[in-house]
C-alpha positions, 0 to 999 in steps of 0.5 A: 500500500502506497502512502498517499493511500494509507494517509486517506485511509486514515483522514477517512477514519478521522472524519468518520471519528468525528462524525460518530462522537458528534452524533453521539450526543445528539443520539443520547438526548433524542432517545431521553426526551419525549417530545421533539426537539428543535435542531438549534436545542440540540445545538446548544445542549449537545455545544455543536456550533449549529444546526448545520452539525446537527442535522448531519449527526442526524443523517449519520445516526439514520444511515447508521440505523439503517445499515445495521436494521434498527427498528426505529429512526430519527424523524422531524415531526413539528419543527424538531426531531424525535426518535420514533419506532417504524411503521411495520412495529405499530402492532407491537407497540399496540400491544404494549399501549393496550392496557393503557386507558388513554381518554380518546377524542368523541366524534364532536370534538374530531369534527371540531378539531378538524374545521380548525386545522383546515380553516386556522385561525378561525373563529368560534362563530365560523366553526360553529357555522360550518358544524351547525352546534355550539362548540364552546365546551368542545373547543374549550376541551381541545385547549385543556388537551393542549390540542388547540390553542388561542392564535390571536383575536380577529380585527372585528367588533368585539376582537373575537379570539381566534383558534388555532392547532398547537404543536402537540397536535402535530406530534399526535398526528405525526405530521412535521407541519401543517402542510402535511394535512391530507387535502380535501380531495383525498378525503372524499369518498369516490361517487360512482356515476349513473348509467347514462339513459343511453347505457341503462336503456341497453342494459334492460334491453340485454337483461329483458333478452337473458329472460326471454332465453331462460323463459324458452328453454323450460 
């Protein structure tokens, strides 16, 4: 082996050195917290000088992951990241989360918590317009939940309060911003059309035809 090649060999390893101990820390406080956490917070705990540092100790950590078939990753959720299990595991952490009694969202509050997602910020009036109920307790039980929260108040007569979704609703629906909202369009359910007269008069005509056979061969 030439010189030139042992001496790359050994600046490959000295970078791949640096890029384990910078991902370590990065590492060790992603998988003690249970939120996200923005990549600047992790700069300034783990002393990186960036975000910059942190996203490749993140991309480091993940290739690492892969490679070697861990079953979790590194994932941004919310403007920060979070180590979260993958995909092909949720049955089994079911199993794990089963007897936990967690309180679950009634359909009033799923509706109402939808129209302010989409429509944000709104106000409690045009919510209650779009469901056709009054929404205060509900809106004022999503706010308790941390789900929902006030996101100014409205240039009108009164300053009405304005709702908007809170980060925690972003970590509950795994979604990294708002922008991951499925669209409207993919909501719908796909309405199947009606022969045309033209189409449902042949019909009866071949079905009528199907009969008279029947009919002739007893």
């Amino acid at each position: 082996m030439s010189d030139s090649s042992a001496g790359e060999e050994t600046q490959v390893d000295q970078v791949d050195t640096v890029e384990a101990e910078t991902a370590a820390p990065v590492e060790a406080i992603l998988f003690a917290s249970d939120k996200p956490l923005p990549p600047a917070k992790v700069s300034e705990i783990c002393e990186l000088g960036g975000v910059r540092a942190v996203r490749k100790a993140v991309d480091t950590l993940n290739e690492h992951y892969e490679q070697t078939g861990r079953s979790f990753r590194i994932v941004e959720i919310a403007g920060g990241y979070q180590m979260q299990t993958q995909p092909e595991y949720n049955e089994v952490i079911s199993r794990l989360s089963a007897s936990r009694k967690e309180s679950r969202l009634s359909q009033a509050a799923m509706e109402t918590l939808a129209v302010v997602a989409y429509r944000q910020p709104v106000l409690r009036a045009d919510v209650e317009a779009i469901r056709g109920v009054a929404c205060g307790e509900v809106l004022r039980g999503l706010m308790e939940k941390n789900i929902i929260r006030i996101a100014g108040r409205a240039d009108e007569i009164g300053r009405p309060i304005l709702y908007g979704t809170t980060k925690y609703f972003l970590e509950i629906f795994g979604l990294a911003d708002l922008k991951g909202l499925p669209q409207i369009e993919q909501l719908r359910i796909p309405q199947v059309q009606a022969p045309k007269p033209a189409e449902q008069n042949a019909e009866d005509q071949d079905a009528d035809e199907d009969e008279s056979e029947e009919s002739g061969d007893i």
